[in-house]
N, C-alpha and C positions, 0 to 999 in steps of 0.2 A: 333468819336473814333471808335476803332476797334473790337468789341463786342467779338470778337474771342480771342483776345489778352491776356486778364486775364484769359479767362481758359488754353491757351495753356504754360500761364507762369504755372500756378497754376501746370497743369499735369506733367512740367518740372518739379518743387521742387517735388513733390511727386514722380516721379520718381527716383530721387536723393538720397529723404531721403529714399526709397526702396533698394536702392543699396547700402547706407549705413548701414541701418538693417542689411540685409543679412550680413554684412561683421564684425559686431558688434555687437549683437542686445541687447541693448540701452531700456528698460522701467524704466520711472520714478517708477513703481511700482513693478518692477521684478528686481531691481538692487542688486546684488549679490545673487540672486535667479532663475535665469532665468529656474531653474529644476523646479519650479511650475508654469510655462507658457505654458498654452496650447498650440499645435503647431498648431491647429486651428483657432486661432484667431490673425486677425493681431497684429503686434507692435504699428504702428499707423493708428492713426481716424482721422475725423475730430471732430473738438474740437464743443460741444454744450451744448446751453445753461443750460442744465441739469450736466453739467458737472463740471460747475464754479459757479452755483448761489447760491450755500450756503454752508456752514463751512463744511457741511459732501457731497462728491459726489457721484451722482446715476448713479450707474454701471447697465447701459442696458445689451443688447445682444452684445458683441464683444469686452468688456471690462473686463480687469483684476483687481482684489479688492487686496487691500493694505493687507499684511498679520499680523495678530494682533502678536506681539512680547511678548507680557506680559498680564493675567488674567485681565479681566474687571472686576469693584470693584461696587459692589453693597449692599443694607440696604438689599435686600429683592429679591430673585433669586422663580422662582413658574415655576413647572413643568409642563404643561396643561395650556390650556385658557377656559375651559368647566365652568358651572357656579360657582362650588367651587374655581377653580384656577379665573377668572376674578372680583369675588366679591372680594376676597382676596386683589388684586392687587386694584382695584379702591377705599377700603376703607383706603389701606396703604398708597396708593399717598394722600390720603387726610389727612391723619395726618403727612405726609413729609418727607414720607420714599421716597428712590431713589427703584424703582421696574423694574425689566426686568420679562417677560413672556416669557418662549419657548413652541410653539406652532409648531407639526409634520405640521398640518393641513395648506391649505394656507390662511383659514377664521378662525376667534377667532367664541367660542361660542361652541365647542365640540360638544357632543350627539346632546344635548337638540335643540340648536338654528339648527342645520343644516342637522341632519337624526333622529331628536326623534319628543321633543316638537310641536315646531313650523309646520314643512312639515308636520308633522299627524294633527294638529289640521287643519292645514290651507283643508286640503284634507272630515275633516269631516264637516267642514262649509260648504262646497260648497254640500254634499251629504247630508246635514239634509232639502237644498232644496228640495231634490226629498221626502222627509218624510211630510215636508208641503204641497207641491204640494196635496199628498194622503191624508191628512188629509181635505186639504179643500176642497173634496166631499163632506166629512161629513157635509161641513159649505152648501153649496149651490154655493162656487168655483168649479168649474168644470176648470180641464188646461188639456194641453195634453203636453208630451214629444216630441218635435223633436228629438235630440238626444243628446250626450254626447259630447262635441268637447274637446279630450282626449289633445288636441294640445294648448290651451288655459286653461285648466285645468292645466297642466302642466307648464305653465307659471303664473299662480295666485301661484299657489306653491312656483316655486322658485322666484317670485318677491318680495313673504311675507320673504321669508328666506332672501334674500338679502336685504331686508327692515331694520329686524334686524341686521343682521351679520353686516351691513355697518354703522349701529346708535352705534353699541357696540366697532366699530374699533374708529368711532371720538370718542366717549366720553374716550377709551380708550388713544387718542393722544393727547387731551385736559386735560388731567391729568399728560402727560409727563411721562407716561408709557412705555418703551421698549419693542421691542416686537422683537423675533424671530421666523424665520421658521427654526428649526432642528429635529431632533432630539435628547433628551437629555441623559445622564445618568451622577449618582451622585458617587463619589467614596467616600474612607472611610474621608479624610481630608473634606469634605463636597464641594470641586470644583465642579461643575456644568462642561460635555462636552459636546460639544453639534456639531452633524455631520449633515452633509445633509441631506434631506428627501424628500419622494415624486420624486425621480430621480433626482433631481438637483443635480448640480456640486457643487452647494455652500453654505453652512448657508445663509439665507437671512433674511435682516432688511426691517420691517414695513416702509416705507417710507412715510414721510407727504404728498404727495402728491396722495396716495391711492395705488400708484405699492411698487414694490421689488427694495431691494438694495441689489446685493452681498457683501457681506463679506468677507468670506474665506471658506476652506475647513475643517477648524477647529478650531470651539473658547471653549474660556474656562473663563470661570465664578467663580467669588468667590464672597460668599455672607454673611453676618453673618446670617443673617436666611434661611432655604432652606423647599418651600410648596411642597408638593406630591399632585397631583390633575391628576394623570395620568388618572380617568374615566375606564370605563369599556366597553364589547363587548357583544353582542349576546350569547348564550350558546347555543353549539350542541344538538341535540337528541346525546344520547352516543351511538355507531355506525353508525352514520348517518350524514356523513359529508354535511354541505350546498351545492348544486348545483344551478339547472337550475328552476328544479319544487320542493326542500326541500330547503327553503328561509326563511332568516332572516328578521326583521321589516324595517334595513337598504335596502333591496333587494325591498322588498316589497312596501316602497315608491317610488321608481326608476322605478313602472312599467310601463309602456308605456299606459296600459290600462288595467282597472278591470277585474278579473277572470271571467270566465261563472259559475265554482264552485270552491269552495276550503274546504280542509280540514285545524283547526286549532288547534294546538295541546298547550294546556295551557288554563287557566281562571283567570290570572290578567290582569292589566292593558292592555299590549300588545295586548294580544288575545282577551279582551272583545270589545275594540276600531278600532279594525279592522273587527271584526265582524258583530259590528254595522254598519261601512262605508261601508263595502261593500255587506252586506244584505241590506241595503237603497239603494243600485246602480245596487241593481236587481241579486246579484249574491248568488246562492245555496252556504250557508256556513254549513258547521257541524264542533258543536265545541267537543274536545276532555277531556274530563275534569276527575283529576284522584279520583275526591269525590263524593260526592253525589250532589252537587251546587257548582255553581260559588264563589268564592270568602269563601273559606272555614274557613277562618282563620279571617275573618270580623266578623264586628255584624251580630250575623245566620236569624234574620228579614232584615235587608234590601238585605242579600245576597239570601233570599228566595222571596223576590220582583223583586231583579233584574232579576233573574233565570225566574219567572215566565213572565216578562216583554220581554226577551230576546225572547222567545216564541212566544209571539203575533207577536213580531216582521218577526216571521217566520224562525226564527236561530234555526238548529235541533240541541239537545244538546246530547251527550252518556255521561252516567255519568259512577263512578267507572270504568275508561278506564283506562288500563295499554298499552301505545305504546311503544312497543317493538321493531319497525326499520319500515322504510320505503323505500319503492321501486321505482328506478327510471331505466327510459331510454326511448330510441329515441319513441319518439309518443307515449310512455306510461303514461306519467302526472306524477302522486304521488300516490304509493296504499301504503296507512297504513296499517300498521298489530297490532292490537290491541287484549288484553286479557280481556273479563269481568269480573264480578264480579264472576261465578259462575267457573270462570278454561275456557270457552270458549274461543276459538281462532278466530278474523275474523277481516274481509279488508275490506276497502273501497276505493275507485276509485275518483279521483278528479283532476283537472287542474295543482291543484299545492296545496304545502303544506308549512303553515306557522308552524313554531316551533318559538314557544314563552313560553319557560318555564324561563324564569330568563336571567342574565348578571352575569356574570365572570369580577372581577375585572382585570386592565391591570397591573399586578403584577408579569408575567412571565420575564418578559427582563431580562439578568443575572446583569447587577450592582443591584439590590433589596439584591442580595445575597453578593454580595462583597463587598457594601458600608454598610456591619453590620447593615439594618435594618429589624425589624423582621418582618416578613408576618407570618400568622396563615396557619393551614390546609386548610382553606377555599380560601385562596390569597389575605384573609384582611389583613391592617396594625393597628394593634391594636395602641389605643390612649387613652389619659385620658381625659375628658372633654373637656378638651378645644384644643386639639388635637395635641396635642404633643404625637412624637413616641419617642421609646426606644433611639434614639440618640439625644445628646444635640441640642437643634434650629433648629433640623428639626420635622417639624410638615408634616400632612394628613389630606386630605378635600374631602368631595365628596363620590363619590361611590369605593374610595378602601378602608372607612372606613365601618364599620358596622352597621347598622340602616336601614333604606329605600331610595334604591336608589331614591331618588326625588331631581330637580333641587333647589325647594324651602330651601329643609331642607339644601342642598350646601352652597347658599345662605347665609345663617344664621351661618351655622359654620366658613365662608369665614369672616364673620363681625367677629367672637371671635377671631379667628387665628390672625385677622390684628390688632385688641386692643387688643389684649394679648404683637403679639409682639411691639406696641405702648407704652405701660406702663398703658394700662387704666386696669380697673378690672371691664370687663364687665361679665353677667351672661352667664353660659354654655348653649347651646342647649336643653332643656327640651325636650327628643323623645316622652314622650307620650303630647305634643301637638305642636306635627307636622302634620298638615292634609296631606288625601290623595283624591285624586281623583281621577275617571277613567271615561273621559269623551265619554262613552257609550250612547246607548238610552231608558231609559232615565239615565242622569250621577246617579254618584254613588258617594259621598262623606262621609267622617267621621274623624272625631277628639277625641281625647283619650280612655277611655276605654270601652268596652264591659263591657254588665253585667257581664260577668262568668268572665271577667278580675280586676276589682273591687270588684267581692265578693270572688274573691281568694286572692285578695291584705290586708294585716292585715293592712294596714295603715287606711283601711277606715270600717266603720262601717252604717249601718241601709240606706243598699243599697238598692235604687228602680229603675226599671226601670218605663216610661210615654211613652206611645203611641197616637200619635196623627192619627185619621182616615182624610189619606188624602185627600180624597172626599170630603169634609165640606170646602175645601179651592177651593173657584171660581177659581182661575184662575187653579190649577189640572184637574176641571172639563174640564176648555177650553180647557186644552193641548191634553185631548185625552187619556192622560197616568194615569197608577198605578204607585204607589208606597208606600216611606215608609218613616214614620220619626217617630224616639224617641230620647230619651235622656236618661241619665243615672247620676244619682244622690244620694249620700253619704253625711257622714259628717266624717270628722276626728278622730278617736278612741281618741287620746288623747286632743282633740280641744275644744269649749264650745258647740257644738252641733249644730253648722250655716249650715245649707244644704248647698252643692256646688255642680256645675254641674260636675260631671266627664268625658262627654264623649255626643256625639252628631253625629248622625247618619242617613242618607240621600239619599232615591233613589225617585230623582226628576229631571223635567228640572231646568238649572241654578239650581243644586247643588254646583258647583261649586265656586259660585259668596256666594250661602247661608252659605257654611260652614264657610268664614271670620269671620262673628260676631260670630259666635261659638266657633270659637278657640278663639277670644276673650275671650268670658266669661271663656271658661275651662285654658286657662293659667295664666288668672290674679285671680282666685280662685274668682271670684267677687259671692257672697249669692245669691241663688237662688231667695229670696223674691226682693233682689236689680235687678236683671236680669231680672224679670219679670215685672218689673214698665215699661223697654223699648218700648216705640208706636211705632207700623211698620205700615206702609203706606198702605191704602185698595184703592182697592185688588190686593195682592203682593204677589207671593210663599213666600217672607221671615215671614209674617203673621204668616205659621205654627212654625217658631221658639218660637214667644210670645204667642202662643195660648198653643202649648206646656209646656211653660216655666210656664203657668198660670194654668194650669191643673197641674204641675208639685208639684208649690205652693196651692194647695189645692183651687185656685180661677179660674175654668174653665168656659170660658165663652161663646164661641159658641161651645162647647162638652160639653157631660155628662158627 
């Protein structure tokens, strides 16, 4: 045979059907619409297997998507995939609702999974090496540093983020969850619209096979229930808009390579967990902090532990700092301009400057205002419990509503949202036992109330706080670190007099892991005498919660 022959036929028909285009142009998917056809892309392809092998076809590059004619009909439309909006969704598929997610982002998992959580922790694991390393001179280890390879550093980052992002897209396809990339906005009939994002030309569908499907240039959605889970952003310094060297925590993990100094403006979460990474990777941090200690609004023992721990760690702190604006330009770094305590004015000089005072809900976009739902002064959406806003079926999750921004407590509100609108009658989010932690060095954990928070609360009566000296616990000693633990404990003013714990509080390594049985005990109200029979494993950091627990109940046994 003539090897040539089928392609010179082939190049004949497609020359053909080209001059019939031109002369007509003919798409099965542009028919009586040829005004939404790009003039960039051809009429015809060749036909592939991506094209024919299942009920829905995946529109690559150079392909036109069928335009939707009429509202897609769904149980349950959720604005965000971040972890308020994606718990939502995988608890509702499970009770049998039909769910679509629109997601701006091209990866589900918002903040948390993809510029918060995740890339910071995965970045502080790899630098509490360099914290062992120094400790084990202490032991009789001796190591030395070659160096940093910022290049593979880089790559354990985003391998861990892609680890999840990619585990939460299958379990989200395994649920038969819909998922969009637009943009959305809600109007007042509760339609869901949802446009391009990120530069594309076109809304795009999750596709099972792990790419994108085009859709269209504009779909529209109608759901009986509609989630708000749009998450939040960075907050300015007020006059000081982010740049080059005045950077946000999204910036901040994207950098190519640790600062030699940095100034860091704030003392939660943010600012203390950055501090700590990159004071462990050898870089001059000064933290900016507008009180007397870190964490001002915590329990004032463990936030006077941490404070003083941050220290050894060699993190210079200015306290009562007012930052007034910061200065930038070419080869100049970041000079802050700060007020003290006393009226003085002064600068400091640094590489770069991290502002970490808080997040701004994403509550600006004008349908918030058009589709008649209410936002507060602050740019929260106020909700009752179980988190329903001021319009019928549409509820709010996550960081536009008011509490602590925390992934976990999303979480939890995402599960009431889905069985509320399931029909179950599941229990509301208790705020005061949602933990928090800031994994610093060493972490920082705490669950319910502070003393002065419980001896101002009339519900409770014949309040004590327990301290436990954490030196008396082996493995403290091994770690190298101070810290701090109590607990905080009441009975009921109008109850039969059962002690219960109210509150439990933590600056230690693997705090983090410790505070779980804590909230345990503080939200199931379980008796102080019952909580303190629990045997914890020798020798264990969680040790000091039952040593605690046992000094708590009048029976202490390795303390006075």
């Amino acid at each position: 045979r003539n090897p040539a022959a089928p392609l010179a036929s082939s190049q004949a028909a497609l020359q053909e059907a080209r001059a019939l285009a031109e002369v007509k142009p003919v798409h099965p998917f542009a028919s009586g619409r040829s005004d939404r056809v790009r003039s960039d892309r051809p009429f015809l392809e060749p036909c592939t297997a991506t094209t024919i092998r299942g009920s829905r076809p995946f529109f690559g590059s150079g392909s036109i998507p069928q335009r939707s004619t009429m509202a897609q009909q769904f149980d349950i439309a959720i604005i965000g995939a971040g972890p308020g909006g994606y718990a939502t969704a995988l608890r509702a598929a499970q009770l049998g609702k039909s769910v679509v997610m629109v997601e701006r982002d091209a990866t589900l998992g918002g903040t948390c999974l993809n510029r918060g959580c995740i890339p910071s922790k995965a970045l502080i694991t790899a630098t509490r090496t360099l914290d062992t390393m120094r400790h084990g001179r202490q032991m009789g280890i001796v190591t030395s540093l070659e160096e940093i390879d910022f290049g593979q550093l880089r790559d354990y980052r985003e391998h861990t983020v892609d680890t999840m992002t990619q585990g939460l897209r299958g379990l989200v396809a395994f649920r038969k969850i819909t998922v969009y990339q637009g943009e959305a906005s809600l109007d007042a009939d509760r339609t869901v619209h949802v446009d391009p994002s990120d530069d594309n030309a076109y809304v795009r569908r999750y596709a099972e096979d792990g790419g994108f499907e085009d859709v269209d240039e504009h779909l529209e959605i109608q759901a009986t229930d509609v989630v708000v889970a749009t998450g939040s952003s960075p907050r300015p310094l007020p006059g000081t808009p982010f740049s080059t060297a005045v950077i946000d925590s999204t910036h901040a993990l994207e950098l190519n390579t640790f600062p030699h100094s940095a100034a860091i403006i704030g003392s939660g979460a943010v600012a203390l967990e950055f501090a700590s990474m990159w004071r462990s990777a050898g870089c001059d941090v000064t933290l900016f902090i507008r009180h007397g200690n870190v964490l001002s609004h915590s329990d004032r023992r463990a936030a006077l532990a941490l404070n003083r721990e941050l220290k050894r760690l060699g993190i210079t702190i200015v306290a009562n700092a007012q930052v007034t604006h910061v200065d930038t330009g070419e080869n100049l770094g970041a000079v802050v301009h700060y007020t003290t305590a006393d009226g003085g004015e002064q600068t400091f000089a640094s590489e770069l400057a991290l502002v970490a005072i808080g997040r701004t809900p994403n509550t600006q976009a004008p349908w918030f205002a058009s589709s008649g739902l209410q936002v507060d002064d602050d740019g929260m959406i106020p909700t009752d419990a179980y988190g329903r806003t001021n319009l019928d079926h549409v509820w709010a999750v996550g960081d536009v509503t008011r509490g602590q921004l925390l992934a976990h407590r999303a979480f939890a509100q995402g599960l009431v949202i889905a069985e509320s609108i399931g029909g179950l009658d599941p229990q509301p989010v208790d705020e005061h036992t949602v933990p928090s932690v800031i994994f610093s060095t060493p972490e920082f954990a705490t669950v319910g109330l502070t003393l002065r928070e419980a001896q101002a609360d009339e519900r409770y009566a014949d309040v004590h706080e327990t301290i436990f000296p954490v030196m008396a616990n082996a493995r403290m000693v091994m770690s190298g670190m101070g810290g701090s633990f109590s607990i905080v404990t009441g009975t009921l003013r109008d109850g039969d007099g059962t002690q219960i714990v109210l509150g439990v509080h933590v600056v230690a390594p693997d705090a983090s892991d410790l505070i779980a049985e804590a909230q345990q005990i503080v939200a199931n109200h379980i008796p102080l005498h019952e909580a303190a029979n629990a045997i914890h494993p020798h020798p264990t950091f969680s040790e000091m919660i039952g040593e605690t627990l046992l000094k708590a109940d009048g029976r202490p046994l390795h303390t006075r």
